[in-house]
C-alpha positions as CSV (number, residue, x, y, z in Angstrom):
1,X,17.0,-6.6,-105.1
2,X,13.7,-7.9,-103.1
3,X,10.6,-7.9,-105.1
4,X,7.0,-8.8,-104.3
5,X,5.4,-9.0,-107.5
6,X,6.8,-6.1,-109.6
7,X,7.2,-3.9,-105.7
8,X,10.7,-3.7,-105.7
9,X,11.9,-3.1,-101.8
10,X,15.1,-2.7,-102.3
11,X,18.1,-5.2,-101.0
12,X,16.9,-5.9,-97.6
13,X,13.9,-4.5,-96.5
14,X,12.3,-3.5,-93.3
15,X,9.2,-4.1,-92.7
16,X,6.8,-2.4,-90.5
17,X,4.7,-5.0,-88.8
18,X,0.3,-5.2,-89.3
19,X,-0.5,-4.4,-85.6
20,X,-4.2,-4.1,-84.2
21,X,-4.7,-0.7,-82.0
22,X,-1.2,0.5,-83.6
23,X,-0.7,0.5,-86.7
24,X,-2.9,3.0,-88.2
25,X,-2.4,5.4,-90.8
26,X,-0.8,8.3,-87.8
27,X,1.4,5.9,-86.7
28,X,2.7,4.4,-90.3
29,X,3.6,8.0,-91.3
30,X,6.0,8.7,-88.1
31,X,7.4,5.1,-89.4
32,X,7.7,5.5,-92.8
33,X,9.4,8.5,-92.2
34,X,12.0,7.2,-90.2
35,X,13.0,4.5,-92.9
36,X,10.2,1.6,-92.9
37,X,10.3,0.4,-96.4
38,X,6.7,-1.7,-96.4
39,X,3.9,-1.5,-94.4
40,X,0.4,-2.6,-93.6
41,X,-2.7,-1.7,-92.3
42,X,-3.6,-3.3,-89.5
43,X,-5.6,-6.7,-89.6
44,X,-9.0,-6.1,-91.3
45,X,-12.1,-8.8,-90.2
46,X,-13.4,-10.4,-93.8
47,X,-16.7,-10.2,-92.2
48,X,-16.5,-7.0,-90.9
49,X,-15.9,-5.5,-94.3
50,X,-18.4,-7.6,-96.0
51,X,-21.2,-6.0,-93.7
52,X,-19.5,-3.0,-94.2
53,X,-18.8,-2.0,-90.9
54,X,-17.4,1.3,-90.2
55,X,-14.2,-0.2,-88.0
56,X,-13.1,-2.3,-91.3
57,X,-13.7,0.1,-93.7
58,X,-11.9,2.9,-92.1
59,X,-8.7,0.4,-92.1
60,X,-8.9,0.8,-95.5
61,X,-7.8,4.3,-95.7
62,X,-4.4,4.4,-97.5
63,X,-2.4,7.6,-98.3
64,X,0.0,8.0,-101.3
65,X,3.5,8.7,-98.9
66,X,2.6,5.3,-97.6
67,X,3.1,3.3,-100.6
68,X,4.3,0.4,-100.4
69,X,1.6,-1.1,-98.8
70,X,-0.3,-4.0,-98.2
71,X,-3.8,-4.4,-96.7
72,X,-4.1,-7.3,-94.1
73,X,-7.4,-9.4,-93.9
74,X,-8.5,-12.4,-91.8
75,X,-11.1,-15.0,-92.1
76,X,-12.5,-18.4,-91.2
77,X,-14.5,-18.7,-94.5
78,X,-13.2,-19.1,-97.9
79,X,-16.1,-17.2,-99.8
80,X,-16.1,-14.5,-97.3
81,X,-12.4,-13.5,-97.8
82,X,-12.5,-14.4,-101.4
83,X,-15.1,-11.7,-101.8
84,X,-13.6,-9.0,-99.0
85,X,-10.5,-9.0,-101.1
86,X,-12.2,-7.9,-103.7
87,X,-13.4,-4.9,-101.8
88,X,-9.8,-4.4,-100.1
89,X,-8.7,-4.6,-104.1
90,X,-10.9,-1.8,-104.9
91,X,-9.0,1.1,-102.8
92,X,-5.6,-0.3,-105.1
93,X,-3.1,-1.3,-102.0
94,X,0.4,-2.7,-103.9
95,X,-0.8,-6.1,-102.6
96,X,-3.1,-8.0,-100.0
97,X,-1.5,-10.0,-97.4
98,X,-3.6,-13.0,-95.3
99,X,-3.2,-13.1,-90.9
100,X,-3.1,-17.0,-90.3
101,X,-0.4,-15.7,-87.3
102,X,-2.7,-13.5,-85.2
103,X,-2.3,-15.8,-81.5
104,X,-5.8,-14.4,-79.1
105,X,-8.3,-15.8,-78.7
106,X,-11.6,-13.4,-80.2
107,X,-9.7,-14.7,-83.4
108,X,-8.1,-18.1,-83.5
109,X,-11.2,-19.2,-81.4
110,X,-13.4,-18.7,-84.5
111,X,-10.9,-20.8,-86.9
112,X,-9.3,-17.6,-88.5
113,X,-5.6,-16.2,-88.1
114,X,-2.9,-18.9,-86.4
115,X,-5.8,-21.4,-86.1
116,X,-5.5,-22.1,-90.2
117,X,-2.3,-23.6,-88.8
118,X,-4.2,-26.3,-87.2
119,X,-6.1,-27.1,-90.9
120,X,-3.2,-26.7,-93.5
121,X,-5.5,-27.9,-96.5
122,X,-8.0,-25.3,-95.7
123,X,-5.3,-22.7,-95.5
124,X,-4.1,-23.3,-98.8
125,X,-7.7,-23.6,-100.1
126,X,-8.2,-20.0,-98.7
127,X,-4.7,-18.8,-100.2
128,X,-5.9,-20.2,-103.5
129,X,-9.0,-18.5,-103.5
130,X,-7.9,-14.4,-102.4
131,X,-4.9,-15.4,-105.0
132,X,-7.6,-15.9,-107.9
133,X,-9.6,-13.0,-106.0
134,X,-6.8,-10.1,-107.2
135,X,-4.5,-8.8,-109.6
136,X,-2.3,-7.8,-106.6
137,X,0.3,-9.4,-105.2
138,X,-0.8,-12.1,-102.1
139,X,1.6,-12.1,-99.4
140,X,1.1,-14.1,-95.8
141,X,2.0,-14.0,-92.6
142,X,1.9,-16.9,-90.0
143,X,3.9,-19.0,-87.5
144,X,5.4,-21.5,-86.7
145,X,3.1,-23.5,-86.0
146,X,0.3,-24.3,-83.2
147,X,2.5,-25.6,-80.8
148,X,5.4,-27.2,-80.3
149,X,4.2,-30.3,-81.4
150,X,3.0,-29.0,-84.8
151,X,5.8,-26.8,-86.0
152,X,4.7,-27.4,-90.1
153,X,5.9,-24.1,-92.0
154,X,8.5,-25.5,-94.0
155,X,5.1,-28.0,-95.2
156,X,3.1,-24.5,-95.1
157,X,5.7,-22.4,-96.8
158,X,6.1,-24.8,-100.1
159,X,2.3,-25.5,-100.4
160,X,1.6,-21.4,-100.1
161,X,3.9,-21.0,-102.7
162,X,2.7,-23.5,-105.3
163,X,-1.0,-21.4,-104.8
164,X,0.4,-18.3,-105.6
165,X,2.0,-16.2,-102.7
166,X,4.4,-13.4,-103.8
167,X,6.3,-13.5,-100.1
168,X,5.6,-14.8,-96.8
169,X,6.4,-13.4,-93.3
170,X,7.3,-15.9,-90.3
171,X,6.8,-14.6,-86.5
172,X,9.3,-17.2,-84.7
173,X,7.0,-18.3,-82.2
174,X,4.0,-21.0,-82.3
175,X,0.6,-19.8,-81.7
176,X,0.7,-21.5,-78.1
177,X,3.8,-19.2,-77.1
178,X,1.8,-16.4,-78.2
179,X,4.6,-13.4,-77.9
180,X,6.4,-15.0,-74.6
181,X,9.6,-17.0,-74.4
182,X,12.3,-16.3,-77.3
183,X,11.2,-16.3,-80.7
184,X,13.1,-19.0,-83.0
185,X,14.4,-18.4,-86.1
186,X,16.1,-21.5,-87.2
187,X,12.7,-23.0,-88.9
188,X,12.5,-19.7,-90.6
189,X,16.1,-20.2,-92.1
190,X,15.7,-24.0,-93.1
191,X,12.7,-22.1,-95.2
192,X,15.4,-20.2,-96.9
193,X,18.1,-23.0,-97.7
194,X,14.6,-25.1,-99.2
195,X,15.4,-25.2,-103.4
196,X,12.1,-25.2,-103.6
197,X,11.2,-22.3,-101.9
198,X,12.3,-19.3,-104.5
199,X,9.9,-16.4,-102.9
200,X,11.2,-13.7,-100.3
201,X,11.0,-15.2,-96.7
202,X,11.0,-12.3,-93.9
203,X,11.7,-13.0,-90.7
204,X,9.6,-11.7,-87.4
205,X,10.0,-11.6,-83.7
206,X,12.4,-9.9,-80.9
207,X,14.1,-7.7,-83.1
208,X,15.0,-4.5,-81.1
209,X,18.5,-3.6,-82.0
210,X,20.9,-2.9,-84.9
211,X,23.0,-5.5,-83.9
212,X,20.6,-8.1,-83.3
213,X,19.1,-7.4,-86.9
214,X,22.9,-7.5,-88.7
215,X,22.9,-10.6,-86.5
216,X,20.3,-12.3,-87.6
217,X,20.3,-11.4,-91.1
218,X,23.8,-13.0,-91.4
219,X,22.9,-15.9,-89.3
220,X,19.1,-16.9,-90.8
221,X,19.8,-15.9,-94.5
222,X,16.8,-14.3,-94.6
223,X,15.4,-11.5,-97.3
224,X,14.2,-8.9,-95.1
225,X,12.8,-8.4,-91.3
226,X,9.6,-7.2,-90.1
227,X,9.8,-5.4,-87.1
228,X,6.6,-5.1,-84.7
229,X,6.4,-4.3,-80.8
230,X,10.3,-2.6,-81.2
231,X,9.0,0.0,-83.3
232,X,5.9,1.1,-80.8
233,X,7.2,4.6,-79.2
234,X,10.5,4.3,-81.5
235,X,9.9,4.8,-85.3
236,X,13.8,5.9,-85.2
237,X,14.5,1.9,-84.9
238,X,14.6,1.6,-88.8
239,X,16.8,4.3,-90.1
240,X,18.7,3.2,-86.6
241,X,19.0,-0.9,-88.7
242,X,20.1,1.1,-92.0
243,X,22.8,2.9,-91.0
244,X,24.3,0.3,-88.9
245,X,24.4,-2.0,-91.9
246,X,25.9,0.8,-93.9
247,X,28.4,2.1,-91.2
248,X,28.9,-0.6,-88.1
249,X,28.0,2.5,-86.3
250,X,25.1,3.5,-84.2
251,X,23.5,6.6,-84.6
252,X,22.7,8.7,-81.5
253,X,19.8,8.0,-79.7
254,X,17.0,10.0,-80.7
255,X,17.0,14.1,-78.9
256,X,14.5,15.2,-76.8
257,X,13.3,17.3,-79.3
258,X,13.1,14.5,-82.1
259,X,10.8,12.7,-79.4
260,X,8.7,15.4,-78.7
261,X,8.4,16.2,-82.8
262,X,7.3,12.5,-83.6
263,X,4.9,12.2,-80.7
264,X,3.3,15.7,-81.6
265,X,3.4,14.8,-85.7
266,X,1.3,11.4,-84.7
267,X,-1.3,13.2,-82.5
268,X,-1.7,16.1,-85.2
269,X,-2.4,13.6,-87.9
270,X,-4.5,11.5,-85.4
271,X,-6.6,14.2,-84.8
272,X,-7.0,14.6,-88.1
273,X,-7.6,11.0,-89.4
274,X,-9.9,9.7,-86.8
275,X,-11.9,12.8,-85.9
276,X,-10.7,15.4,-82.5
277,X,-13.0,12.9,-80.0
278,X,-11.3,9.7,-81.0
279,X,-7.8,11.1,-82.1
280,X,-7.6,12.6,-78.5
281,X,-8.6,9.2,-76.9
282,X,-6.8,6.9,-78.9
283,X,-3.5,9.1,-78.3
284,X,-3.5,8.3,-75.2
285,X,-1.9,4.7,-75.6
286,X,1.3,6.1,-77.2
287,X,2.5,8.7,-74.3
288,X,4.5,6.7,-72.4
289,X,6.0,4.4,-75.5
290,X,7.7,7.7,-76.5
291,X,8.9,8.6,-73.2
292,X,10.1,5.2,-72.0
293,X,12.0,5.5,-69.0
294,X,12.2,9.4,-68.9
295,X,12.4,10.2,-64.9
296,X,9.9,11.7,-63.2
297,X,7.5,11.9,-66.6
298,X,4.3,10.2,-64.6
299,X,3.1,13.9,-64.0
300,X,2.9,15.1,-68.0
301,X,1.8,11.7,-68.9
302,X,-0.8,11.8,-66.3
303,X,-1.9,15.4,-68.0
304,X,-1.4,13.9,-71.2
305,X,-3.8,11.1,-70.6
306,X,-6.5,13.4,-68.6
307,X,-7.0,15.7,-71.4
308,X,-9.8,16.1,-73.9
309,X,-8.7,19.6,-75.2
310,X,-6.2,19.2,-78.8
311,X,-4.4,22.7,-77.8
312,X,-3.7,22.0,-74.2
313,X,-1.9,18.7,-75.3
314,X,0.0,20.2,-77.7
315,X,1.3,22.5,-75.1
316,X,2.0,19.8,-72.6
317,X,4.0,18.3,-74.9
318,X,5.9,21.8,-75.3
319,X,6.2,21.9,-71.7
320,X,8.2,18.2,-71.7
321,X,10.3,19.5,-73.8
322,X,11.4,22.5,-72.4
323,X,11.4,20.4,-69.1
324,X,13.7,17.8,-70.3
325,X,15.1,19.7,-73.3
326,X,18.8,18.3,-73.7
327,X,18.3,15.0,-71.9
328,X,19.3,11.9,-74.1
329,X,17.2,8.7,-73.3
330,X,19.4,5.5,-73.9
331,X,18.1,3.2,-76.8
332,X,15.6,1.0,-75.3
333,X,17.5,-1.9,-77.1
334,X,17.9,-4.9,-75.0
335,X,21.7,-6.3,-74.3
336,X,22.9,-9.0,-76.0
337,X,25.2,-11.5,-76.2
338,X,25.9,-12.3,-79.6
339,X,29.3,-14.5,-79.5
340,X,28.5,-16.7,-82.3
341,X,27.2,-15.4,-84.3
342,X,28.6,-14.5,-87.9
């Protein structure tokens, strides 16, 4: 059994990864119903929720089918995100996790997210202070390293622990790779075989397939995996991982009419979350995940991306449906060639 804290998870968890523009509360429901076992908001700016400002706060909105969860903050100033976890304490997540992975720019340019990986003693100064902060659990998740020159987790991973951490999450990429190139997992696993290191380790990055998660979980030795850009458009890609470690069998691909259902249960509750205006708007970036390489869909997204009206989308999306009612999309899980592995 994985535990964070007291959170049990079960044996080998899947975690639903803290994305910006994504993971919101619309999107973790279609997810947690289709088997995610932890997830998090998306990354909250210390300073933002320390000025209060409406875009952090309304991170903060948690619902009770959610739970697990963990609220993700990031900062460049020890006070400030000892103080914001305070307030991210207040709303009673199961635990607060820290960003020091998040790769562009508008962040690691002003010494918060991957750039802590550049400043290790000021990372674990930080850690230290949200760990004396809360009662919760503190989790964190990072990278490698900066580059390939600085590749210092296993240094990161021991030092995080003595502070307090409950878990930590490695993406197997450096901040310079940002998310190109193949993400290595081999520094995640020497984590794992460390005596020292007697927290869960999860393991991030290019995980799109049942087979390449039983792969990787045999090969790494990790406790769990946390699953980010697979899951955009395809919730199904967790229950997909479970019963392929339970059978050796894949399940179908998801019908037409599952598609259709998930894509309409995210609008309805993004509609509902975020008010009509921005629910319709911010919609709009999720069309075409759902319908990955459906033929000839460029007209209904085009309609789906032109409207404003709530009622007229929902019946576009009827219409798609009934257009393509019966046609099975193959998984959008890459091919790959996994002689070798265990």
């Amino acid at each position: 059994m994985v535990k964070i804290g007291n959170i049990e998870l079960g044996e080998f968890p899947l975690l639903l990864a803290p994305m910006e523009d994504v993971s919101d509360p619309p999107f973790r429901q279609v997810c947690k119903e289709n088997g995610a076992d932890m997830m998090y908001t998306e990354f909250i700016s210390s300073e933002g929720l320390i000025r209060d400002a409406y875009k952090s706060t309304q991170k903060l909105d948690i619902f009770p089918y959610e739970r697990p969860i963990g609220v993700q903050l990031f900062g460049s100033d020890v006070e400030t995100m000892a103080e914001c976890t305070k307030i991210a304490s207040a709303v009673n997540p199961d635990l607060i996790d820290i960003n020091y992975g998040c790769p562009v720019k508008k962040v690691a340019c002003k010494g918060a997210g991957a750039a802590l990986l550049q400043d290790i003693p000021m990372m674990t100064k930080m850690t230290e202070a949200v760990v004396k902060a809360t009662d919760l659990p503190v989790t964190v998740k990072t990278r490698l390293g900066w580059n390939e020159e600085t590749k210092n987790i296993e240094e990161v991973a021991e030092r995080l622990q003595d502070v307090g951490i409950k878990a930590l999450t490695v993406h197997g990429r450096t901040r310079a790779q940002m998310y190109k190139g193949e993400a290595d997992w081999r520094l995640i696993a020497k984590i794992k075989e460390n005596p020292r290191i007697n927290i869960p380790i999860f393991g991030n990055g290019d995980i799109d397939s049942p087979e390449k998660a039983l792969a990787y979980r045999n090969r790494y030795g990790i406790d769990g995996i946390m699953i980010g850009r697979a899951a955009i458009g395809y919730p199904w890609i967790f229950n997909e991982i479970k019963h392929y470690f339970a059978t050796g069998e894949n399940l179908p691909a998801p019908s037409m009419k599952q598609r259709v259902d998930a894509c309409r249960q995210h609008l309805k509750f993004s509609l509902e979350w975020k008010n009509e205006r921005l629910g319709v708007l911010e919609m709009r970036r999720h069309y075409s995940n759902y319908f990955k390489g459906l033929p000839h869909f460029k007209e209904y997204r085009m309609k789906l991306v032109q409207s404003l009206e709530p009622e007229e989308l929902f019946s576009i999306l009827e219409d798609v449906l009934v257009q393509f009612d019966g046609y099975f999309l193959e998984t959008k899980a890459k091919k790959v060639d996994y002689a070798g592995v265990d």
